[in-house]
N, C-alpha and C positions, 0 to 999 in steps of 0.2 A: 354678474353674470352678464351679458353683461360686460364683454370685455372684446377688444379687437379681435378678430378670428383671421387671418390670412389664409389661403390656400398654398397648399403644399406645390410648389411646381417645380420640375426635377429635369434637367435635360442634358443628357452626355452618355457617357456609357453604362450598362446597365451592369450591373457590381451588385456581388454577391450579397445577402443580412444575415447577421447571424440569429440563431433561434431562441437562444438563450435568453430571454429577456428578463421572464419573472426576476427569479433569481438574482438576477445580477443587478436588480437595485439597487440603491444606496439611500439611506433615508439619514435625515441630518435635523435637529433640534436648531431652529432656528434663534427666538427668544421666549423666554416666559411672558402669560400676558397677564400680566400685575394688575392687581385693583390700585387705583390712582386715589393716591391722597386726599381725604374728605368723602370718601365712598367704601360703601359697604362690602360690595358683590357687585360682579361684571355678567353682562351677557354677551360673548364674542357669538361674533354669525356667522365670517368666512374671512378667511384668508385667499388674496389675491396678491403674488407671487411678495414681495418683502412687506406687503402693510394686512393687516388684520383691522377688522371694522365690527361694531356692536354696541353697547352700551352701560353704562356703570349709574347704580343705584347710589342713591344719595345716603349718607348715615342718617340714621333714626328718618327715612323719609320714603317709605315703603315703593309710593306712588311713583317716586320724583327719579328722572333718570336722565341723563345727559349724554350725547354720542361720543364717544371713544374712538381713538385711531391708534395702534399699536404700531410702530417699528422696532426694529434695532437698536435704537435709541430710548425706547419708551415709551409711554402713554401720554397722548395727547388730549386734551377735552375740548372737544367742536361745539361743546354748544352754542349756539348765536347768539353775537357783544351785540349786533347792531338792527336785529329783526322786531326789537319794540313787542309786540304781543307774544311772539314766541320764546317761550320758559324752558321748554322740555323739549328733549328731542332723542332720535337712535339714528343709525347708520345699518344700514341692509345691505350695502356694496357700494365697490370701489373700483375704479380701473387709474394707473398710473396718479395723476394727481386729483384727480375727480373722489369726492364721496359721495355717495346721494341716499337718504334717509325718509324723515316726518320729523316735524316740529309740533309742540301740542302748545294749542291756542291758550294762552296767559293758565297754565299750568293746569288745565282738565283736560278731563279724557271724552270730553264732547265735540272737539271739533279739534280736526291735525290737517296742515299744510305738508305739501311734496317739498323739501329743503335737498339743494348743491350747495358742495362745498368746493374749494382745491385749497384744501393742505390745513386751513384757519378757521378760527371761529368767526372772526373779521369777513371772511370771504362769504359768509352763508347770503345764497340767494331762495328766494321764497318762489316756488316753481309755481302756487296753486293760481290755477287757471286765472284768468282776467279777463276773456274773448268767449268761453265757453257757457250760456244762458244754465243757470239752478244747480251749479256746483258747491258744495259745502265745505266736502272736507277732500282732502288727496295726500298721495303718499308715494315716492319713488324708494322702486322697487334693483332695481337695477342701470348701469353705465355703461359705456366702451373707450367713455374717455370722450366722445361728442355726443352721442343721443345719451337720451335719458326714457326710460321706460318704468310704469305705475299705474295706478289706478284712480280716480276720485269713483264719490259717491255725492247724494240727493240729489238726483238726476230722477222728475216725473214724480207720478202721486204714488208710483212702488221704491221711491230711493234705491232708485235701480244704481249700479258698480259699471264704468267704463273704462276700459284698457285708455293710457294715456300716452303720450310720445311727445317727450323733448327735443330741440336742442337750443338748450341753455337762459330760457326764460318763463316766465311765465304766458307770455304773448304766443308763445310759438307751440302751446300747447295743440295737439292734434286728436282727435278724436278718433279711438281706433276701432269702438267698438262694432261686430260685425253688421252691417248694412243686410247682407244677403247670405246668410246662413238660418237655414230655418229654426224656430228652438231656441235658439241662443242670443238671452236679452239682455246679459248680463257678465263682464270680464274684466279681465285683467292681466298687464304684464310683465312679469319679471326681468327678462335677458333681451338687449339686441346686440349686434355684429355688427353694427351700422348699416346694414341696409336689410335686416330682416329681425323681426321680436317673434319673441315666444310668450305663452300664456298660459292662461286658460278660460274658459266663459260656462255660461251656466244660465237654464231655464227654469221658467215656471215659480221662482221662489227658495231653491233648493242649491244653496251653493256646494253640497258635500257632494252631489251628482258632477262630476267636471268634467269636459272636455278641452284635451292640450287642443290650441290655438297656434296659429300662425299665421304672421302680416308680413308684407312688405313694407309699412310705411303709410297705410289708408285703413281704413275700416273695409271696403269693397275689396280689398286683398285679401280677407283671413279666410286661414283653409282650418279647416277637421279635422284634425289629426288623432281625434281617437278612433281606435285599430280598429280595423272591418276586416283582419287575418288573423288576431287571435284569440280562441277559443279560451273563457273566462275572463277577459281583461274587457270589463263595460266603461270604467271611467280613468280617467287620465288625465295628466297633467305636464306642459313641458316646463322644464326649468332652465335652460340653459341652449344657443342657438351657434354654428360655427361653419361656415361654409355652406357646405349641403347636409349636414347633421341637426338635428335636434335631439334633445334627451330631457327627461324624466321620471315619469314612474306611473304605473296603472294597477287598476286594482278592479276584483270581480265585483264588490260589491260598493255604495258612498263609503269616500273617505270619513274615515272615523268607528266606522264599526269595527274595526280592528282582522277582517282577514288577512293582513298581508300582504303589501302590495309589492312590484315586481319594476326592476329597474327599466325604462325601453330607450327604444335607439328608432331614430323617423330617416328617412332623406327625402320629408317635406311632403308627403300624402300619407294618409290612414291605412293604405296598402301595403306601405315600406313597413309598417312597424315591426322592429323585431325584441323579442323579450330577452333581454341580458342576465335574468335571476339566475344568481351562479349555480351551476351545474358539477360542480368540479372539483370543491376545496370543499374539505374535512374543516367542521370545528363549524361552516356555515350553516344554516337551520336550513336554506332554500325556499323559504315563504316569505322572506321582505328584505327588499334591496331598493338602491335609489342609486341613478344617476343623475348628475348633480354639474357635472361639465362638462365640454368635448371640446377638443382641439381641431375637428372634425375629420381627427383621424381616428384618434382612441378617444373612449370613454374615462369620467372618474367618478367617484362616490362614495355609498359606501353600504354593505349588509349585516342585517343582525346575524350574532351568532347562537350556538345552540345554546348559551348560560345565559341570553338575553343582553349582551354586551354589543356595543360597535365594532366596524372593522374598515379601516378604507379599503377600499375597491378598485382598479383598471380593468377596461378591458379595451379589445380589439374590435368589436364588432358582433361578437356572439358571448350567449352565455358560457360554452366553454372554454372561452377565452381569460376569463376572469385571473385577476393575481389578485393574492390576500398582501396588502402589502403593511400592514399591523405586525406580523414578527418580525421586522427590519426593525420595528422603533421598541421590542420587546429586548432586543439586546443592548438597550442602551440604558434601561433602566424600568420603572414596574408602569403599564400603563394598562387604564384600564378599559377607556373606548379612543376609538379615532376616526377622519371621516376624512376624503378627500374634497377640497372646494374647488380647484382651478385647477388647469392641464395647458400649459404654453405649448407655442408653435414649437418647441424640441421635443418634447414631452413630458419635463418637470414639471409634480405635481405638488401644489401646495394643500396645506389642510390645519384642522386643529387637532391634538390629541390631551386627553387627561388623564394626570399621572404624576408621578414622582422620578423629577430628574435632577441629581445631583444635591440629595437633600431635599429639595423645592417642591413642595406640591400645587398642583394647578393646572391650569390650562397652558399650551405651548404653543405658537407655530410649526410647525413642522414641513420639512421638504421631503421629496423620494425623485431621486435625480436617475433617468435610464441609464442604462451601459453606453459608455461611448461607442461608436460604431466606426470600424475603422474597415472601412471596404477594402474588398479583392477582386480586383479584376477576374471574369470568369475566363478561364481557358477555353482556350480555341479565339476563333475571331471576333472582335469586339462591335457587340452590336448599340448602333445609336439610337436610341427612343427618345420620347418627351412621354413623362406619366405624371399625374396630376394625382393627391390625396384629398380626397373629401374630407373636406376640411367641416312669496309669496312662502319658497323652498322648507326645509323643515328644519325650525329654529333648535337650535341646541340649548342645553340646559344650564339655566342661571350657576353659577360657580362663585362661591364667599372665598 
């Protein structure tokens, strides 16, 4: 998450869109994501547009798991030949050749390093800090392809959690956690865009309590992003960051007691926030959705439905906006849940979905490509504009 975001910038004549859009999806079965030989059960995380990132349990080795990378080609295994203490590792996101994960120190669950990849297990770099005084353990969360964004922890006599920023060492680690927000002593980050992450941070002890975050690049940048406009939405989270958009999800009550949380849409203060919980499509419950990307034009993700299944999600900007885009991949074969991860500057969306296609049961990649849009000059005289588009997550479930 995590991934380049460009702005949309448009300048010539101004030409008709057509409205059509739900609909005229097209979703496409990209490849199956295989348990790799010597492994039991995989846990994929997201798909970012042809490679898939997560990780595969070892046979008879409950504990033991190694990162995964999925193409067109096939399953890859990252775990790192040349990091010496590091045994174990996962992958949490990806952008173009970048992986970035955690590595578990000489194979326990007591101490994990922030690990980069690009492409090899040969390539793994060990992110955990070197400059930063009483860090123990760290873990990157998110890429764009140059920064690297995560978290370390034993930090003080409360092993307090610090939001982290790479790019591309351990040296260059940055300390992001908020300076000047009151409350909040405690975070972490998911997604940058290269020049702005997302998070979340948390007081007093109590990480189920959260507020989405937002940096530029320093600790004295992060703003609050959880909503002071909407009535029942106390805690929040963003996952994912894109021009002037941000997104993730908020809920009335701590994450985990299970009311239901609500997908939201920022443009970078607690004021903007708007709730995307779809409003609109049959078959959704309307109590728990998530967005999960932006292109920072549209949203993607994904909401449970009324039988307690998955559904990937788009939207535009509002909850009414929402397309169910789970009956595109219903016609090509039985699936049972699906989620969207990513949303490129066109708008193809990538995701996972599980199901049976062509025989195969499992987990898949999956695309949903928009309508091509082939403008019409508007009648009458042609007018010239420039218009501009505003441009940690929730893991899915292990799969044998």
């Amino acid at each position: 998450m995590n991934r380049i975001r460009l702005p949309l910038i448009v300048t010539g004549m101004f030409f008709a869109a057509s409205s059509a859009m739900g609909s005229a999806y097209t979703a496409s079965v990209l490849y199956p994501l295989t348990v790799p030989s010597g492994f039991s059960s995989i846990s994929p995380f997201t798909v970012i547009s042809g490679q898939a990132v997560g990780n595969a349990t070892l046979n008879g080795k409950v504990d033991d798991f190694h990162a995964i990378r999925w193409t067109a080609t096939g399953a890859v295994d990252l775990n790192p030949t040349d990091l010496g203490e590091i045994t174990l590792s996962a992958l949490n996101d990806a952008f173009g050749n970048q992986q970035v994960g955690f590595g578990s120190v000489d194979g326990t669950s007591n101490h994990s390093h922030a690990l980069l990849w690009n492409g090899t297990a040969a390539s793994a770099v060990d992110l955990n800090p070197t400059d930063l005084i009483g860090i123990t353990d760290s873990g990157a969360g998110g890429t764009n392809g140059i920064q690297q964004v995560g978290n370390c922890s034993g930090i003080g006599t409360g092993n307090h959690e610090h939001a982290l920023l790479w790019s591309g060492t351990a040296a260059s680690a940055v300390d992001l956690n908020p300076t000047d927000l009151i409350g909040i002593t405690d975070s972490g980050a998911g997604a940058t865009d290269g020049s702005q992450q997302v998070g979340s941070g948390y007081g007093n002890g109590m990480p189920s309590e959260l507020h989405a975050l937002l940096w530029t690049g320093t600790a004295a940048s992060a703003v609050d992003l959880n909503p002071t406009n909407l009535n029942g939405i106390n805690y929040s989270v963003a996952y994912d960051v894109g021009g002037n958009q941000q997104v993730g999800e908020g809920d009335s009550l701590p994450f985990g007691i299970g009311s239901g949380s609500h997908a939201l849409l920022w443009t970078g203060t607690a004021a903007s926030a708007v709730d995307l919980n779809p409003t609109n499509l049959p078959g959704i419950n309307g109590s728990d959705s998530t967005a999960l990307a932006t292109n920072g034009h549209q949203q993607a993700g994904f909401a449970f439905t009324t039988d307690l299944g998955v559904n990937a999600i788009v939207w535009t900007g509002t909850a009414a906006s929402a397309v169910n885009l789970d009956p595109l991949l219903q016609a090509m074969g039985s699936w049972t849940d699906s989620e969207a991860d990513y949303i490129d500057s066109s708008g193809n969306i990538y995701g996972i979905a599980d199901g049976t296609y062509h025989g195969v049961t499992g987990a898949f990649a999956v695309e949903w490509s928009p309508p091509a849009q082939v403008p019409e000059p508007v009648a009458g005289s042609l007018l010239l504009i420039t218009s501009a588009g505003m441009l940690m997550r929730r893991k899915r479930t292990e799969f044998a």
